[in-house]
C-alpha positions in Angstrom: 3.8 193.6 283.6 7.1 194.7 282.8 10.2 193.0 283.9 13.3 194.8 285.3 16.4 193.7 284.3 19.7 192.9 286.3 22.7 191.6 284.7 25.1 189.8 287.2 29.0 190.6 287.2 29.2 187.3 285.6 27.1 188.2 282.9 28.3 191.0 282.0 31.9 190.1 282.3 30.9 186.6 279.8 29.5 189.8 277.5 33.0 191.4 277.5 34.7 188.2 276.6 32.8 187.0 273.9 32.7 190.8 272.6 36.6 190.3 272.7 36.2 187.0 270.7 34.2 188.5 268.2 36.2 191.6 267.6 39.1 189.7 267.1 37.7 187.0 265.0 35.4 189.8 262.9 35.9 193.4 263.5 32.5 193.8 261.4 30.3 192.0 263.5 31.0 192.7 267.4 28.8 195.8 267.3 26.1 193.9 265.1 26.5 190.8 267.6 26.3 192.7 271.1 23.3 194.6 270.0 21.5 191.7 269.2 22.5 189.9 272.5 21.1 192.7 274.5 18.2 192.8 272.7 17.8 189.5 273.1 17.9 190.0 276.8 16.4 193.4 277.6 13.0 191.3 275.1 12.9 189.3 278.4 10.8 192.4 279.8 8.3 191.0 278.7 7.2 187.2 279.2 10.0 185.6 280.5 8.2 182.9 281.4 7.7 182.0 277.7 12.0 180.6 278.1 12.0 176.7 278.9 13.4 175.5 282.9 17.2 175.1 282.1 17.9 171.5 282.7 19.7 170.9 286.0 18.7 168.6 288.1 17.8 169.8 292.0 16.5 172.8 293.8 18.3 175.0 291.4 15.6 173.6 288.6 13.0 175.9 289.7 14.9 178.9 289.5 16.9 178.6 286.3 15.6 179.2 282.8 17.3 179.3 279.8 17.1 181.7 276.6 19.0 181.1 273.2 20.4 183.9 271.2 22.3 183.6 267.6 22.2 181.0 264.5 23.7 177.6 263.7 27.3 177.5 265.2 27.2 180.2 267.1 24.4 179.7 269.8 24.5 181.5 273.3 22.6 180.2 276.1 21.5 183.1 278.4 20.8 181.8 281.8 18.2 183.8 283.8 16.0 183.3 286.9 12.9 185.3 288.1 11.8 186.6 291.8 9.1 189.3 291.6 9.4 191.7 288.7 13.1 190.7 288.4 15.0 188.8 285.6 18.1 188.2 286.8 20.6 187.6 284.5 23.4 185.0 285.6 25.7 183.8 282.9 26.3 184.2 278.8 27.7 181.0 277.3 28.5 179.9 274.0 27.1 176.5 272.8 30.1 175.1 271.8 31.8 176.1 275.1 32.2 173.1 277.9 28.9 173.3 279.7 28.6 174.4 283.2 28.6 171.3 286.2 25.5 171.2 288.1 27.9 172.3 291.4 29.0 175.4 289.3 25.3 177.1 288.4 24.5 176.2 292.1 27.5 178.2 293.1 27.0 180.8 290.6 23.1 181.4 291.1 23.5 181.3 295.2 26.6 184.0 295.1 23.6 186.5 293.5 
């Protein structure tokens, strides 16, 4: 069964930024960066399952799952849930960012 894939404002507005970063940090690599990221997400088509439950305690527990995309220092957790055929893609955030509070990926997932 194939997945559809929704990206939330959030998402895609964490995409922009760290496309920003990127570009600013090394020109050569934003393009080479953001196609790896969304292939990265649009491979969750297929299997999502396979991601491990993101680790927050809760009702949220059930419905988050987490996916890691890049090397090393420069790790990007993709937080997703799944209801029916749908991945829905709530946030993009870099490892060595401050991580989210429980009350914030409560907030985040119930405004979806």
């Amino acid at each position: 069964m194939a997945f559809r894939i929704e990206l939330s404002p959030r998402a895609l507005q964490d995409l922009d930024d760290a496309y920003s970063f990127i570009a600013k940090d090394s020109p050569s690599a934003e393009k080479r960066w953001l196609n790896g990221i969304i292939n990265a997400i649009y491979s969750l088509e297929v299997m999502p399952e396979r991601c491990p439950v993101f680790d927050v305690p809760g009702p949220i527990q059930t419905l988050a799952r987490s996916l890691l995309f890049g090397r090393q220092q420069s790790i990007y957790r993709i937080l997703f849930s799944i209801t029916g055929d749908t991945v829905q893609v709530h946030l993009v955030r870099h490892g060595a960012r401050e991580p989210f509070s429980d009350e914030e990926l409560r907030t985040l997932i119930r405004e979806e």
